[in-house]
C-alpha positions as CSV (number, residue, x, y, z in Angstrom):
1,X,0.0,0.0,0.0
2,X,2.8,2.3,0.8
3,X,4.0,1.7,-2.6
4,X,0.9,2.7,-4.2
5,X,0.8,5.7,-2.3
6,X,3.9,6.8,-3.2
7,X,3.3,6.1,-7.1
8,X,0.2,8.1,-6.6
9,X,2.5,10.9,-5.4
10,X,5.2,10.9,-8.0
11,X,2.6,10.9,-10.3
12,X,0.7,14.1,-9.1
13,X,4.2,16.0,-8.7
14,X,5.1,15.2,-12.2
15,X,1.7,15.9,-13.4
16,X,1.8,19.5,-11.7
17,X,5.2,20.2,-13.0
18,X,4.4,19.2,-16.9
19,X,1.3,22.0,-16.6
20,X,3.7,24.1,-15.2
21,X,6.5,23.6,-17.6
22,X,3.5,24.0,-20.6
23,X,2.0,27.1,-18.7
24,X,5.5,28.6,-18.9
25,X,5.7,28.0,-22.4
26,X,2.0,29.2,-23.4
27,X,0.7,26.2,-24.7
28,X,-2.7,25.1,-24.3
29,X,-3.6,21.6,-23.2
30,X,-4.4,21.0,-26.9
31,X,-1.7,22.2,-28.5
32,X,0.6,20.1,-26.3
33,X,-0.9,17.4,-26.6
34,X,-0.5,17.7,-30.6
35,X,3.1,18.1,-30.3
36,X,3.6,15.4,-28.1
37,X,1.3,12.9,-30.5
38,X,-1.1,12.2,-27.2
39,X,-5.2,12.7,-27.4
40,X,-6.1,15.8,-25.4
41,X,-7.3,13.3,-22.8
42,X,-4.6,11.2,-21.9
43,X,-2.5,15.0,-21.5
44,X,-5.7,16.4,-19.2
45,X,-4.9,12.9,-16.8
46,X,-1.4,13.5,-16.8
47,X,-1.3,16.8,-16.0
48,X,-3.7,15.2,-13.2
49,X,-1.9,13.1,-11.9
50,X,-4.3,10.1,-12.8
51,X,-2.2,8.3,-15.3
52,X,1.9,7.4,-15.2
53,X,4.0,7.6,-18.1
54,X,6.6,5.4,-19.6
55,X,10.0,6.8,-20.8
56,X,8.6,6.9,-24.2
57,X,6.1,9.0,-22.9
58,X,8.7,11.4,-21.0
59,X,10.8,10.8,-24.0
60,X,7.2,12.8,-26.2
61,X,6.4,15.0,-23.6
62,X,10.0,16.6,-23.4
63,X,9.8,17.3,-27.2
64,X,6.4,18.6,-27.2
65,X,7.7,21.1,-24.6
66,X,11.1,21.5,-25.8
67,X,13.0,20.9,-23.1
68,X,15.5,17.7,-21.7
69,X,13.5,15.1,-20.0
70,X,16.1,15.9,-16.9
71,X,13.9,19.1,-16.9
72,X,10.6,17.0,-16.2
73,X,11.8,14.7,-13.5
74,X,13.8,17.4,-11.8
75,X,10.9,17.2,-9.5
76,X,11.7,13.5,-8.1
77,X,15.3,14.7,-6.7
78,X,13.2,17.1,-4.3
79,X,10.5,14.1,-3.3
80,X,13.3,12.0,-3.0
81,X,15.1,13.6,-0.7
82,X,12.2,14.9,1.6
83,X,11.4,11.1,1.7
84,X,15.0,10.2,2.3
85,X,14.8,12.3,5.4
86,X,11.3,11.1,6.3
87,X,12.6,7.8,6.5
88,X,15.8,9.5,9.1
89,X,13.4,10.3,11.5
């Protein structure tokens, strides 16, 4: 369970950080999705945190935004560490 929970997490981090990333850019939902080659859909439960993503995925969501894929996982080194020292305590 704690497993799930924490999938559920990454996911809604990464999810926040990709509308972020395309709000900085001033892309609409739609017009990322076209770049990346996803259905509007499967962007909207991304960006929601209701769906993971393979690398392929990363791989299409970093060129529809133009940016590294290091730039859309940045997000994990900050979870991971605040869970690193969660686990300390």
């Amino acid at each position: 369970m704690k497993d799930d929970k924490l999938a559920e997490e990454i996911n809604v981090v990464l999810g926040r950080h990709i509308r972020n990333l395309r709000n900085d850019k001033d892309f609409s939902q739609e017009e990322l999705a076209f770049r990346a080659n996803f259905t509007y859909r499967q962007l909207i439960d991304i960006e929601k945190g209701r769906s993971g993503f393979t690398t392929s995925t990363l791989y299409d969501l970093s060129k529809g935004l133009d940016v590294k894929p290091t730039t859309i996982i940045k997000p994990l080194d900050d979870l991971y560490n605040e869970k690193k020292n969660i686990d300390k305590e």
